[in-house]
C-alpha positions as protocol buffer text, in pm:
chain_id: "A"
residue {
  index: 1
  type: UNK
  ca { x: 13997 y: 6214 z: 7657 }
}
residue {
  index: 2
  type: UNK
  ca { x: 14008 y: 5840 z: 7651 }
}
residue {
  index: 3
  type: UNK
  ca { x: 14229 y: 5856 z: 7341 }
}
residue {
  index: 4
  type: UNK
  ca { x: 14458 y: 6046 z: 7576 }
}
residue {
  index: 5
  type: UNK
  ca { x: 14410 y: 5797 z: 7874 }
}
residue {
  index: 6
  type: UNK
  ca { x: 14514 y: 5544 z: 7669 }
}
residue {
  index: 7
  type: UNK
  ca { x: 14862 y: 5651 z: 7583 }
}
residue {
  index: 8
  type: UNK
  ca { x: 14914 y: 5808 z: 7911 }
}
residue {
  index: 9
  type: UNK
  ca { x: 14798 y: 5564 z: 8134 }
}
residue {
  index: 10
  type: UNK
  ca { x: 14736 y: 5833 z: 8409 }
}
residue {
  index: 11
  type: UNK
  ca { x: 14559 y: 5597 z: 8661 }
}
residue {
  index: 12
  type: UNK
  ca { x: 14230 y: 5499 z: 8668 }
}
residue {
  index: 13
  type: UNK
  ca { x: 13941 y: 5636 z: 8414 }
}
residue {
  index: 14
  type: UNK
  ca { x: 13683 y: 5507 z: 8247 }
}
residue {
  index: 15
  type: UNK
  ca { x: 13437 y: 5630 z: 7979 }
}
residue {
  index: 16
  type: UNK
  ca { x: 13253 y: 5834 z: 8249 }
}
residue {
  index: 17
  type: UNK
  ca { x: 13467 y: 5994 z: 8436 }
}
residue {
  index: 18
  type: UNK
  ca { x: 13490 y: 6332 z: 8257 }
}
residue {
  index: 19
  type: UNK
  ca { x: 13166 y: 6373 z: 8438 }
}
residue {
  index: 20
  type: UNK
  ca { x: 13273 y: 6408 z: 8773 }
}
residue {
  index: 21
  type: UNK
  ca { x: 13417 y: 6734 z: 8773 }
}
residue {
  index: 22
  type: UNK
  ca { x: 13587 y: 7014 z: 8570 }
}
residue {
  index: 23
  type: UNK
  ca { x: 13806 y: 6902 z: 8303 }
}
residue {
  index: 24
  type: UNK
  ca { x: 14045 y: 7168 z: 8151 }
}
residue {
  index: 25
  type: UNK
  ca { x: 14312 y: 7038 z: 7810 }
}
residue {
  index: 26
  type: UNK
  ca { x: 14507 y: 7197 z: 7568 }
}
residue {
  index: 27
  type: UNK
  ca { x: 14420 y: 7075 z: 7215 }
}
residue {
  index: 28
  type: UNK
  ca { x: 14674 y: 7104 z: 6939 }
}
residue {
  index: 29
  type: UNK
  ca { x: 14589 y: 7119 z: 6561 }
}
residue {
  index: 30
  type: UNK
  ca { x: 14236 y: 6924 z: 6652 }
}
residue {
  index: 31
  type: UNK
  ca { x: 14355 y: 6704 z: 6926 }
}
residue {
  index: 32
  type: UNK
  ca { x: 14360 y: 6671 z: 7311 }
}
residue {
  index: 33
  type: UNK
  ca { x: 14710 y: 6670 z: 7389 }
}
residue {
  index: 34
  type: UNK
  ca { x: 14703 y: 6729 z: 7752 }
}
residue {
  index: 35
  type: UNK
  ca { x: 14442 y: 6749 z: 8077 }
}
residue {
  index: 36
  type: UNK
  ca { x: 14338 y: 6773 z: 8418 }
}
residue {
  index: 37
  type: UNK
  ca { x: 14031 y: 6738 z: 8590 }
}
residue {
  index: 38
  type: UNK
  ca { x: 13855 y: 6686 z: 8933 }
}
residue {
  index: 39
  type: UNK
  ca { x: 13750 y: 6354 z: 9029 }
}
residue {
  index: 40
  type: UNK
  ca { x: 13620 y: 6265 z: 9426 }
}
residue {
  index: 41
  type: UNK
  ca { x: 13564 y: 6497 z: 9719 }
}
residue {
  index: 42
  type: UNK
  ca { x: 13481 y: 6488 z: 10060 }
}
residue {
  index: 43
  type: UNK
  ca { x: 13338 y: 6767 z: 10256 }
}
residue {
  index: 44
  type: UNK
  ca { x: 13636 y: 7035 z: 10134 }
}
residue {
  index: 45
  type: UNK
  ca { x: 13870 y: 6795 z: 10003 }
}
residue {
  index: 46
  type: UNK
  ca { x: 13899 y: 6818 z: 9618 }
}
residue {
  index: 47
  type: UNK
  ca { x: 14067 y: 6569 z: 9430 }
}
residue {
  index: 48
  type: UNK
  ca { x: 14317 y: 6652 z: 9099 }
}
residue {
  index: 49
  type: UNK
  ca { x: 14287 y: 6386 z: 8852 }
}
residue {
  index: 50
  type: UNK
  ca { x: 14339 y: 6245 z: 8548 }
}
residue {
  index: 51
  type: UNK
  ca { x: 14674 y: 6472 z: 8486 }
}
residue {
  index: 52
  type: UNK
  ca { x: 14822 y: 6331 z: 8158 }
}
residue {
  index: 53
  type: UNK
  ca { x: 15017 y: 6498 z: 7856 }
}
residue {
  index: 54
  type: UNK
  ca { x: 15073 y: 6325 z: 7529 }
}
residue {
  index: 55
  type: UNK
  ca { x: 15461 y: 6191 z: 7540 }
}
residue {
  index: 56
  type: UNK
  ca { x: 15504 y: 6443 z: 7203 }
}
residue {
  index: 57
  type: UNK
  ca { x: 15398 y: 6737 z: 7436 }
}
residue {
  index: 58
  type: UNK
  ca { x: 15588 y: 6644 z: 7753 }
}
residue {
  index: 59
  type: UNK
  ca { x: 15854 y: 6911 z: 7900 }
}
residue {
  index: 60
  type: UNK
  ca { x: 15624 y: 7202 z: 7829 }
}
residue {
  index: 61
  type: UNK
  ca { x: 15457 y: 7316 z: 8152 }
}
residue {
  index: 62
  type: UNK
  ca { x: 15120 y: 7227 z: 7987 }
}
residue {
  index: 63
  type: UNK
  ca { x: 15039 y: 6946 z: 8332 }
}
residue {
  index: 64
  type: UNK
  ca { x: 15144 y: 7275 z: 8516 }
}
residue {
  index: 65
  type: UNK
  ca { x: 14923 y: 7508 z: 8366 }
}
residue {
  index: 66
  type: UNK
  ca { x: 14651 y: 7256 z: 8448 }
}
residue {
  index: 67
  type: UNK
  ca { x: 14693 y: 7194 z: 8766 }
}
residue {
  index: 68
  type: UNK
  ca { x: 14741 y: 7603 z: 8868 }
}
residue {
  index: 69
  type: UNK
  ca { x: 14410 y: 7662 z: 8683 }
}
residue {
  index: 70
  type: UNK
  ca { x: 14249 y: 7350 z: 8884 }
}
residue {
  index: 71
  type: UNK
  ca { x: 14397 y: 7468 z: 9221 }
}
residue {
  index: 72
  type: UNK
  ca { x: 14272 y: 7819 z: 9188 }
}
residue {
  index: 73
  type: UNK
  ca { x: 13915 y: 7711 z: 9086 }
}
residue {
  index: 74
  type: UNK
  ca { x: 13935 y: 7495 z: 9389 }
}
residue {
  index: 75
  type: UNK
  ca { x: 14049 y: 7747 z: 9677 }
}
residue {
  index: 76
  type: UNK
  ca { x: 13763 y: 7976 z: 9504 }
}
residue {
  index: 77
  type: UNK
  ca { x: 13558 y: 7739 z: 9594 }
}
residue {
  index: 78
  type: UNK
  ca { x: 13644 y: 7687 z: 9953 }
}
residue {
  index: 79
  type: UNK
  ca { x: 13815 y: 7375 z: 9867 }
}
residue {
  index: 80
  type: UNK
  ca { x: 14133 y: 7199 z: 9946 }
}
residue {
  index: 81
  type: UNK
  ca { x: 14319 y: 7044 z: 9668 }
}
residue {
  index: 82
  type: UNK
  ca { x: 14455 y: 6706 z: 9692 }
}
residue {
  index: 83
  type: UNK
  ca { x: 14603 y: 6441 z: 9449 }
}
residue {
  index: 84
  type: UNK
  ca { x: 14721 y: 6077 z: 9381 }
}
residue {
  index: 85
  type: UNK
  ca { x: 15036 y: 5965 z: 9235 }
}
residue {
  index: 86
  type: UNK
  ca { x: 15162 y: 5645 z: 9189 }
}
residue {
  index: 87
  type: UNK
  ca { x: 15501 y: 5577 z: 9371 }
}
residue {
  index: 88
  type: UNK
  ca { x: 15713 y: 5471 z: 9059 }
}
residue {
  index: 89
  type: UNK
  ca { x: 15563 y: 5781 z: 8894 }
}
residue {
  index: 90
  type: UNK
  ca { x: 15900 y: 5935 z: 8944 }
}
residue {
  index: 91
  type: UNK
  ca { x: 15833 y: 6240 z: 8706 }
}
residue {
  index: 92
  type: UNK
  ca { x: 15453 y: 6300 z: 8856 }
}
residue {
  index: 93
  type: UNK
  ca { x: 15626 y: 6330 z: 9167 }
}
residue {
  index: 94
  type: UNK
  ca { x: 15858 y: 6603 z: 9116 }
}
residue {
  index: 95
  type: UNK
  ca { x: 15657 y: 6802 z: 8939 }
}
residue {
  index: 96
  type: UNK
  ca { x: 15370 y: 6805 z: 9200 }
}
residue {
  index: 97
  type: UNK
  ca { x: 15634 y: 6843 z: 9477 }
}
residue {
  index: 98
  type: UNK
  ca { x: 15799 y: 7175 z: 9277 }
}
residue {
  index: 99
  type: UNK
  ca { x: 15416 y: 7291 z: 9298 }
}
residue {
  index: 100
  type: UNK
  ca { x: 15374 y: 7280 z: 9697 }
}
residue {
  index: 101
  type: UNK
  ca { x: 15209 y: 6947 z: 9763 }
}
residue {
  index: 102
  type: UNK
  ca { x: 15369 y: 6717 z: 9981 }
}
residue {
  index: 103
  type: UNK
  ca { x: 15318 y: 6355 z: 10067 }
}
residue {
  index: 104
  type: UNK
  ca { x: 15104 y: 6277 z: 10326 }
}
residue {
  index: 105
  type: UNK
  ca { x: 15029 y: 5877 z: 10357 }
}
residue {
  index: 106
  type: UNK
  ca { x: 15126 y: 5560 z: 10121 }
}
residue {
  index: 107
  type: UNK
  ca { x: 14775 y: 5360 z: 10037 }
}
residue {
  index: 108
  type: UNK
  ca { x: 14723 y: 5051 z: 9854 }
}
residue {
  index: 109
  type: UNK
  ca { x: 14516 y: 5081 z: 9588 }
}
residue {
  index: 110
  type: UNK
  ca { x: 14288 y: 4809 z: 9396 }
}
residue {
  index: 111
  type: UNK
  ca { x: 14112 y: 4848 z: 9117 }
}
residue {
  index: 112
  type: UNK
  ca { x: 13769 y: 4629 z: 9071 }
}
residue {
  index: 113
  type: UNK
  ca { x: 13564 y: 4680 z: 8785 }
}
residue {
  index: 114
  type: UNK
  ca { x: 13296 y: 4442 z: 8612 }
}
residue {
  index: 115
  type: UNK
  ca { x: 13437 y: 4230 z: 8308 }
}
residue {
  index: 116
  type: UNK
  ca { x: 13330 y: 4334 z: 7980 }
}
């Protein structure tokens, strides 16, 4: 997964992360070539995270296929899916637009973690 993070630069995720929710990928011949996972939640508010798909893979509805699975585990559940995307993330956008969500409010985000 962090092999993946690292080329994709999906946002943040550290070593741990894996461990905050389901994590579905698609491995080709041995390797993790795409994801998506859960990350926080509040009450019924379920995030998507961590949506990434090796630049070799890209343009195959693999992110897609990810995200459907996610969102039906979710309203299973009782929960409401929900997402981040960073505003240059142009293609993250569309995609995620084509699928039904729809923006609801522009944060600022900041990243803190402890130096290593």
């Amino acid at each position: 997964m962090l092999d993946l993070v690292a080329i994709t630069q999906p946002g943040p995720f550290g070593p741990r992360t894996g461990e905050l929710g389901e994590y579905f990928g698609v491995i080709d011949a041995g390797r993790l070539v795409a994801m998506a996972g859960e990350r926080m939640h509040a009450g019924a508010l379920r995030e998507i995270s961590g949506v990434c798909t090796h630049p070799d893979f890209q343009g195959r509805g693999l992110a897609r296929r990810l995200i459907e699975r996610l969102i039906r585990l979710e309203v299973r559940r009782n929960q409401t899916p929900f997402l981040h995307v960073m505003r240059d993330n142009i293609h993250a956008r569309g995609l995620y637009e084509r699928m039904g969500f729809r923006h609801h409010r522009e944060v600022a985000l900041r990243v803190i973690s402890r130096e290593q």
